[in-house]
C-alpha positions in Angstrom: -107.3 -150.7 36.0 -110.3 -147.5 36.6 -112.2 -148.1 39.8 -115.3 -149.2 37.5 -113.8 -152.6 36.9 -112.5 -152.9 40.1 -116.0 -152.8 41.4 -117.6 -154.7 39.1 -114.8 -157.4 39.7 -115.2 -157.6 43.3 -118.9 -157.7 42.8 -119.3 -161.4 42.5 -121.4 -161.3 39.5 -122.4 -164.5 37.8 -121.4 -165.2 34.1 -124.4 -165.1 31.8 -124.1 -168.0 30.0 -123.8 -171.6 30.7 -120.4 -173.4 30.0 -122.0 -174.6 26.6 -123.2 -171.2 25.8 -119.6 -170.2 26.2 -118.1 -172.9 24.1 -120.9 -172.2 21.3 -120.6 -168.5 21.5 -117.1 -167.5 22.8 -117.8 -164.8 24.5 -114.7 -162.3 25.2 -113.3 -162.6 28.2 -114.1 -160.5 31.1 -110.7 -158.1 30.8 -109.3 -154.6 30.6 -109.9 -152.5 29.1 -113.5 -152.9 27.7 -113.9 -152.1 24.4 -117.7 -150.3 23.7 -116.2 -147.9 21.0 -115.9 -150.2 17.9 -119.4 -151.5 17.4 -117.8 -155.0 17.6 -119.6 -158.0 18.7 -118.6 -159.4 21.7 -119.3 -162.8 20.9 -117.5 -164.8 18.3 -116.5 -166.6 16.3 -118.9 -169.4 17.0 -117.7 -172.8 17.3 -118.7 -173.4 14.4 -116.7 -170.8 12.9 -113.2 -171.4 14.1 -114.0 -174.7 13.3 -114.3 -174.3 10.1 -111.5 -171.6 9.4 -109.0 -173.9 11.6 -109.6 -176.8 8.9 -108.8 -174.6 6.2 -105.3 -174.1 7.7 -104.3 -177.0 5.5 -104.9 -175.1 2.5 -103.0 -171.9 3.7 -100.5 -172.5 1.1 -103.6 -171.9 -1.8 -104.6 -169.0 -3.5 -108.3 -168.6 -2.5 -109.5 -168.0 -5.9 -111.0 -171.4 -6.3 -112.6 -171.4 -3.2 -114.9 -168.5 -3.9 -117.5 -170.1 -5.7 -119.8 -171.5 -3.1 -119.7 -168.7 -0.7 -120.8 -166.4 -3.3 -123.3 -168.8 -4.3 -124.6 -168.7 -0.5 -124.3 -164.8 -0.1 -126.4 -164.6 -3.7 -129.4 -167.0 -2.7 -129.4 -165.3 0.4 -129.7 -161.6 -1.2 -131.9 -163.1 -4.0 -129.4 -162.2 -6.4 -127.8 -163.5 -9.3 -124.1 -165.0 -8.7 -122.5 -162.0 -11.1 -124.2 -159.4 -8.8 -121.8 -160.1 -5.8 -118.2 -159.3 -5.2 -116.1 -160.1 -2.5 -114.5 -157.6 -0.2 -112.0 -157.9 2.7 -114.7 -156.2 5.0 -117.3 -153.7 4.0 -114.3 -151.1 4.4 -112.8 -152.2 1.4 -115.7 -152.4 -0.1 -116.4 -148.6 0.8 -113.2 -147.9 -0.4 -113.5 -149.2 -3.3 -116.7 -147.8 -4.3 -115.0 -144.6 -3.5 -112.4 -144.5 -5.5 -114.5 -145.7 -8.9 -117.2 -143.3 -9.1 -116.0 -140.6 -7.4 -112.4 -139.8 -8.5 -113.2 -136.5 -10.9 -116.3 -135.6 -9.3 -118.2 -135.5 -6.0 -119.6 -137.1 -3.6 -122.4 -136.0 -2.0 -123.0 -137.1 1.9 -124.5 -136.5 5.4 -122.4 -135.9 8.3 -121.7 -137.5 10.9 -121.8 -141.0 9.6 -119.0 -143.6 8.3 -116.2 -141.4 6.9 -114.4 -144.5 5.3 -115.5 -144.0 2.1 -115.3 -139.9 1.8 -111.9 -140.5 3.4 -110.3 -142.4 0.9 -111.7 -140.6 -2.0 -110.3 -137.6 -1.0 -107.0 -138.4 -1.3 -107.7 -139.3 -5.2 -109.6 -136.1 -5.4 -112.6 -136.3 -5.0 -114.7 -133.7 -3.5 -116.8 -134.1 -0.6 -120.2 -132.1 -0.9 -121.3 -132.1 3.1 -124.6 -132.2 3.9 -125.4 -131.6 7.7 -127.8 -133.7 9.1 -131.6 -132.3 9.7 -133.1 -131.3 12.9 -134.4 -135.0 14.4 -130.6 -136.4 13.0 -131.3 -138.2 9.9 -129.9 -137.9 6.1 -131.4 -134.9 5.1 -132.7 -136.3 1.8 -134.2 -133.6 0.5 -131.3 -131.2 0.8 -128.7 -134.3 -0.8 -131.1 -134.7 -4.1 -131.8 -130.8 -4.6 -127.6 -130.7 -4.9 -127.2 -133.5 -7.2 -125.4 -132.0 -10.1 -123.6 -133.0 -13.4 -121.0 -133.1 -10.7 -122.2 -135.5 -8.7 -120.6 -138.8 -9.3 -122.3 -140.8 -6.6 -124.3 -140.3 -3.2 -123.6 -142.2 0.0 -125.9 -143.2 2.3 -125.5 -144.7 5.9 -128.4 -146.8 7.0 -129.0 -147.6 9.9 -126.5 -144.7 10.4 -123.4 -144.8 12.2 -123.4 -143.1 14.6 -126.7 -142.2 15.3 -128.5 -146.0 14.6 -131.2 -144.4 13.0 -133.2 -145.7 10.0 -134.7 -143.8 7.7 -138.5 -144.1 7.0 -138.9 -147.6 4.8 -141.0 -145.3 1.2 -139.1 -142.4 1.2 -135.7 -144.0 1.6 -137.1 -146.5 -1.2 -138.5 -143.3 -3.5 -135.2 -141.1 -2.8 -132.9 -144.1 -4.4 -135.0 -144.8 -7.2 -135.4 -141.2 -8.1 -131.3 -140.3 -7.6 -130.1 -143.2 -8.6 -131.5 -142.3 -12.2 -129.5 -138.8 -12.2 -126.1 -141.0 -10.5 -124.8 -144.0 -8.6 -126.2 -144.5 -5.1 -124.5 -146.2 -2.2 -126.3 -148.0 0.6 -124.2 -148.9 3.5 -126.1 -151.7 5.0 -123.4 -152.9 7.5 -126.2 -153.1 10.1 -129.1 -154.0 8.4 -128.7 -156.9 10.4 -130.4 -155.2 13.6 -133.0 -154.0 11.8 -136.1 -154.7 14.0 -138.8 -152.6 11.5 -141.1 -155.4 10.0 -140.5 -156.2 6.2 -137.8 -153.1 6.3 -136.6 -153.0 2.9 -133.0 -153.2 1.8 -131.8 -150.9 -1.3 -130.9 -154.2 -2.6 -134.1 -154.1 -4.4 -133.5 -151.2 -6.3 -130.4 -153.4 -7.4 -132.6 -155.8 -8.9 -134.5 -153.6 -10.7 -131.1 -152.9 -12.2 -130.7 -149.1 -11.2 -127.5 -147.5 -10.4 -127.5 -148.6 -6.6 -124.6 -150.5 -4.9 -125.5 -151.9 -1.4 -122.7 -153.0 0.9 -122.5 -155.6 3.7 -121.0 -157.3 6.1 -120.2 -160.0 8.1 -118.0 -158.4 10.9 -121.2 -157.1 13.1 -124.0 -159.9 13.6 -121.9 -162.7 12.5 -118.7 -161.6 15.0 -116.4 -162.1 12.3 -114.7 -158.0 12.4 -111.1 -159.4 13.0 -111.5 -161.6 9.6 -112.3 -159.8 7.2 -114.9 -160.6 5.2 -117.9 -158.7 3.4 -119.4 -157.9 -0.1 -121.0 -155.7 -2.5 -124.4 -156.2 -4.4 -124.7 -154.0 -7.7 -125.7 -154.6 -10.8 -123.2 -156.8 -13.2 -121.5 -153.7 -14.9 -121.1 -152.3 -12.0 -119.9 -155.0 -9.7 -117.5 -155.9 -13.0 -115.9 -152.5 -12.5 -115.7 -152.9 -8.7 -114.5 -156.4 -9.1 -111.5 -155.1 -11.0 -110.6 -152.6 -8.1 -110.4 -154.7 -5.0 -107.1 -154.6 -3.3 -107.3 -157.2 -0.3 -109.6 -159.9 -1.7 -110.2 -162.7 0.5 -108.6 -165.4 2.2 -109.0 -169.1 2.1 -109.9 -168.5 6.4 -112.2 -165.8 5.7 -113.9 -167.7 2.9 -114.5 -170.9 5.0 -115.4 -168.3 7.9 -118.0 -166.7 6.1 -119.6 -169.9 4.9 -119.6 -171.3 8.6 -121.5 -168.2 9.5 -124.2 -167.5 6.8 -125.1 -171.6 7.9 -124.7 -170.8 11.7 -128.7 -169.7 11.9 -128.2 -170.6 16.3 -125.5 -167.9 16.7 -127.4 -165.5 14.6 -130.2 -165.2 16.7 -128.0 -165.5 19.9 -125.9 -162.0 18.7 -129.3 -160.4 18.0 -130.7 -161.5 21.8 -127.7 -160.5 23.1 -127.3 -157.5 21.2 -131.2 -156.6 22.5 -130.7 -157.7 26.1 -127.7 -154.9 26.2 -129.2 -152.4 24.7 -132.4 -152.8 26.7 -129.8 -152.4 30.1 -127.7 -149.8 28.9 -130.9 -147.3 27.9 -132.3 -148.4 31.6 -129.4 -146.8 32.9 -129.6 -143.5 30.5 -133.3 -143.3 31.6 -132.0 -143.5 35.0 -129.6 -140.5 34.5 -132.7 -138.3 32.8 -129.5 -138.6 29.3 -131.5 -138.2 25.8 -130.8 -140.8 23.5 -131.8 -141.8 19.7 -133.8 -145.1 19.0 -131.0 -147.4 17.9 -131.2 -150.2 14.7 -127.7 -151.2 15.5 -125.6 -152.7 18.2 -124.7 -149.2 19.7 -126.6 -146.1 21.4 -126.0 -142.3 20.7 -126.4 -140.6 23.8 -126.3 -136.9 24.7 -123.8 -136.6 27.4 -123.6 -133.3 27.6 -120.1 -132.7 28.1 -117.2 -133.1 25.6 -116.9 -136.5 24.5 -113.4 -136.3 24.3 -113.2 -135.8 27.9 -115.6 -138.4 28.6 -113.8 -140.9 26.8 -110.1 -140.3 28.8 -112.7 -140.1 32.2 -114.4 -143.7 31.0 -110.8 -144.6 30.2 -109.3 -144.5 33.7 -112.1 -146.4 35.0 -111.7 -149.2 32.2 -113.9 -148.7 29.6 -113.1 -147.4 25.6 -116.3 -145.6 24.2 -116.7 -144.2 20.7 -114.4 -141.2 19.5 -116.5 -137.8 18.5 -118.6 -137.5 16.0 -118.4 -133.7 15.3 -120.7 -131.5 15.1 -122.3 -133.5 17.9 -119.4 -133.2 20.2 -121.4 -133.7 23.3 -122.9 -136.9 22.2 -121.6 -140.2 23.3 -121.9 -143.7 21.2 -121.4 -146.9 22.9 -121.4 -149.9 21.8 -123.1 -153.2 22.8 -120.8 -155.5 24.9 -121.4 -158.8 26.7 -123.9 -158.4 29.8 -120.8 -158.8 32.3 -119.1 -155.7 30.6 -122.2 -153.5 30.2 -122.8 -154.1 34.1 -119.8 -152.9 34.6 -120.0 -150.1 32.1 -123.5 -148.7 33.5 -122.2 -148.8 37.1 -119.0 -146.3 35.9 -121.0 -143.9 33.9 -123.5 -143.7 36.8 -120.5 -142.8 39.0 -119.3 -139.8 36.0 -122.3 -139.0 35.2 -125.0 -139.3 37.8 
């Protein structure tokens, strides 16, 4: 165990929440090492949750086909959508994935980087090409470089937003107008994983754009805000052709736990807002501590901050490592810059005291 932890253990600091608040919330236990690389949530799943998924253990031996039906029904009055506009993933990876390999095997996509490479990964290994697009000078999508190379070639466009890594959103009408306009020309993919966080009054989600039936697919999840990562569950809102031909590609589908999971947690409106406080309350301490050590950072929509550390990342992490803490991998070109994720308040205490000690 790094020297971080040891400190922060023998520091006599007093848990955050109340023993009710534990039982509600299920925070992760105060052990080694702490994970602030995976934009998990540290909280979860609620009581309310692993209530529900431990009395679907009886129907274990089902297929989960016939269970489907209502939890769609909540995701689709919750995105204002028709029923036949959802589908089902095992996580928004598979989702991504999938999305990937039906409108872009034979063509291109066309991307920003850094952001999530699960997508562009996958594709390329059914050939698709990956047209790169660096991001601009304050480290958004450069949308106006992506739509002056859509092409004939172009068989969809992937956007991140709020992006990973960064957590920055990108401004509400010319996000909106850059969809509307490319999506007419090819199909366009909003990663909305962390929409969630989004604190931008009336912030709009390309899931509009779906309704007005244009060639948008907007992916979601339930692993971030709702704590449910290690379960599996998320979905994709397109337009009926479209989700019919995504429909007929998924792989994992769901499970009769995740289903009854994911139903628990759309209802669970207490531990909604307790992830987002939460989520809030860490950020607010960990960029306190990043103002502290005079360390630029971006404005964050998610449940991470982008830091510039300015020092290899790589070394950072095995440094943060020994003293007990995981932070995020590089994210190249921006090899000096650090993300790290939200964590309980115990573990970013913890945290801010160890990268004071590296980095102050």
């Amino acid at each position: 165990m790094g020297s971080g932890l040891a400190l922060f253990g023998g520091a006599g600091i007093v848990p955050s929440l109340s023993a009710e608040e534990i039982k509600k919330y299920n925070p992760r236990p105060l052990a080694g090492p702490i994970r602030l690389g995976s934009n998990e949530n540290p909280y979860g799943p609620s009581e309310a949750m692993r209530k529900a998924m431990t009395e679907a253990l009886d129907e274990g031996c089902r297929y989960p086909w016939s269970h489907n039906g209502p939890l769609v029904k909540m995701i689709a009055e919750k995105e204002g959508v028709p029923q036949d506009h959802v589908v089902l993933t095992a996580g928004s990876m598979e989702g991504l994935k999938v999305a990937g390999i039906t409108f872009g095997k034979g063509g291109e996509i066309i991307t920003c980087a850094p952001t999530f490479l699960s997508m562009m990964e996958y594709a390329e290994l059914w050939g698709t090409e990956i047209n790169w697009v660096p991001l601009n000078k304050d480290l958004d999508f450069d949308l106006d470089e992506i739509e002056t190379r859509v092409s004939y070639e172009t068989n969809l466009v992937f956007l991140c937003n709020p992006n990973n890594p960064t957590g920055k959103l990108l401004p509400a009408d010319r996000v909106m107008d850059f969809c509307e306009t490319v999506s007419k020309k090819t199909v366009v993919f909003s990663d909305e994983a962390y929409y969630d966080y989004i604190t931008e009054p009336n912030y709009p989600s390309m899931i509009e754009l779906v309704k007005k039936g244009h060639d948008v697919i907007v992916s979601r999840t339930l692993s971030k805000v709702y704590g449910l990562a290690g379960i599996r569950i998320g979905y994709l809102i397109a337009r009926p052709d479209l989700a019919k031909k995504l429909s007929d590609r998924v792989v994992a589908n769901t499970n009769i736990m995740a289903i009854e999971a994911g139903k628990a947690a759309l209802a669970d409106k207490d531990f909604y807002k307790f992830s987002l406080q939460k989520n809030a309350e860490a950020k607010a301490l960990i960029t306190a501590t990043l103002d502290e050590l005079k360390l630029p950072y971006l404005q964050s929509h998610a449940n991470f901050i982008f830091f510039q550390a300015g020092r290899d990342v790589t070394a950072l992490g095995r440094t943060m490592a020994e003293k007990g803490y995981l932070v995020g991998r590089p994210f190249p070109p921006l090899n000096d810059w650090c993300r790290i994720s939200t964590g309980t308040i115990e573990e970013i205490i913890g945290y801010n005291q160890a990268i004071k000690e590296v980095l102050g």
